[in-house]
C-alpha positions as CSV (number, residue, x, y, z in Angstrom):
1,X,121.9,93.3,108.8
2,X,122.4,90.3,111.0
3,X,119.9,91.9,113.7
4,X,117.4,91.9,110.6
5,X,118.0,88.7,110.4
6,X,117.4,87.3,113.5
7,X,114.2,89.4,114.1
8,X,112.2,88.5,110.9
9,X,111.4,85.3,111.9
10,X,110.2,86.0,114.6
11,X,108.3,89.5,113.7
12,X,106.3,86.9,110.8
13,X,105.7,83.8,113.3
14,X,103.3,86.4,114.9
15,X,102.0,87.0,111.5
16,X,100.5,83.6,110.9
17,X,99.1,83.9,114.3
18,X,96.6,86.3,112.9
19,X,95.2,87.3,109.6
20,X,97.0,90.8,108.8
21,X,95.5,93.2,105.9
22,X,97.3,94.1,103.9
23,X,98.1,97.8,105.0
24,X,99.8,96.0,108.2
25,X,102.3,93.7,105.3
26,X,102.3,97.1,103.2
27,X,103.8,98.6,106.6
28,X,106.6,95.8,107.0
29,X,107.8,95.9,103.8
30,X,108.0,99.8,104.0
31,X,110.0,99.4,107.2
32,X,112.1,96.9,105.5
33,X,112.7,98.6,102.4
34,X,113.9,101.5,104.8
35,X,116.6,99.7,106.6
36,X,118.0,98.8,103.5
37,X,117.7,102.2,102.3
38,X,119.5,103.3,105.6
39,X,122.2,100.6,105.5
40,X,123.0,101.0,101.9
41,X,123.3,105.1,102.4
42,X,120.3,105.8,99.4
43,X,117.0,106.4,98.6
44,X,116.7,104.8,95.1
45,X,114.1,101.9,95.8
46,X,115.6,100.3,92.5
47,X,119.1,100.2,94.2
48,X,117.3,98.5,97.5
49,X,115.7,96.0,95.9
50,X,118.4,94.8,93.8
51,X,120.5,94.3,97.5
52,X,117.4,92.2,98.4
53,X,117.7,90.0,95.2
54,X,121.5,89.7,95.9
55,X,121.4,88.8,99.3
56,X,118.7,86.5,98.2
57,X,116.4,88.6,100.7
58,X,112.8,88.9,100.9
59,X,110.3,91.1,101.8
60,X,107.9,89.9,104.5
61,X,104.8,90.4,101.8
62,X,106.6,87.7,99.9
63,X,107.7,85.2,103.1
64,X,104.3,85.5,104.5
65,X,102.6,84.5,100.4
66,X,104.6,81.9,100.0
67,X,104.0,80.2,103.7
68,X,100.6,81.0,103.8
69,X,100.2,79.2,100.0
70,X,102.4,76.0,101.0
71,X,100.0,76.0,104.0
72,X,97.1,75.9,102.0
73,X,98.5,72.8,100.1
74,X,99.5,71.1,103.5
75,X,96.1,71.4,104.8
76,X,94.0,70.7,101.4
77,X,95.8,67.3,101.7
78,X,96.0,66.7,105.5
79,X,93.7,63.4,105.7
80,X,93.4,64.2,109.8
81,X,89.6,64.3,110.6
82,X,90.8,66.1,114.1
83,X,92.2,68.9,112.4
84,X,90.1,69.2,109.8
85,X,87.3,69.9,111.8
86,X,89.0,72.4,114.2
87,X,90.3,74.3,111.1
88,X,86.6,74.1,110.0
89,X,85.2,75.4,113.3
90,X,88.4,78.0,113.5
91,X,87.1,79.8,109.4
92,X,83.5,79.5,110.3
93,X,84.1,81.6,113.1
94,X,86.3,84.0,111.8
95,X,84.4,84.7,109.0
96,X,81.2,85.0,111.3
97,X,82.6,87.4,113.1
């Protein structure tokens, strides 16, 4: 659990680097939902997600929503023209592309 732990934060920072679809997310949360499976000794997905609402755990589908929400708040009040415009530059490319 602890390795867990100290890995998801940095598996998602690489995330945000990128724009994942969501069969990639659909993939960490299966791989998640496995280790719990495999450290709790069951396949009932009921049983793993009620250790995940214990432990106060979530999935990375959820981590990566809520970040990339509070994100979209930050920046739709960021009053810096600088990065305004390279965040501009940065979606007209993307979606360009």
């Amino acid at each position: 659990m602890y390795a867990l732990l100290l890995c998801m934060p940095v598996l998602l920072y690489g995330l945000y680097c990128m724009v994942s679809s969501k069969t990639v997310i659909s993939s960490l949360d299966f791989v998640v939902n496995r280790f719990f499976m495999k450290l709790f000794k069951t396949n009932d997905i009921n049983i793993v997600k009620q250790c995940q609402r214990e432990f106060n755990f979530n999935i990375p589908s959820d981590i990566i929503a809520m970040r990339s929400k509070t994100f979209e708040i930050r920046y739709r009040q960021c009053e810096n023209i600088f990065f305004v415009n390279i965040c501009n530059n940065v979606v007209r490319h993307v979606s360009l592309s």
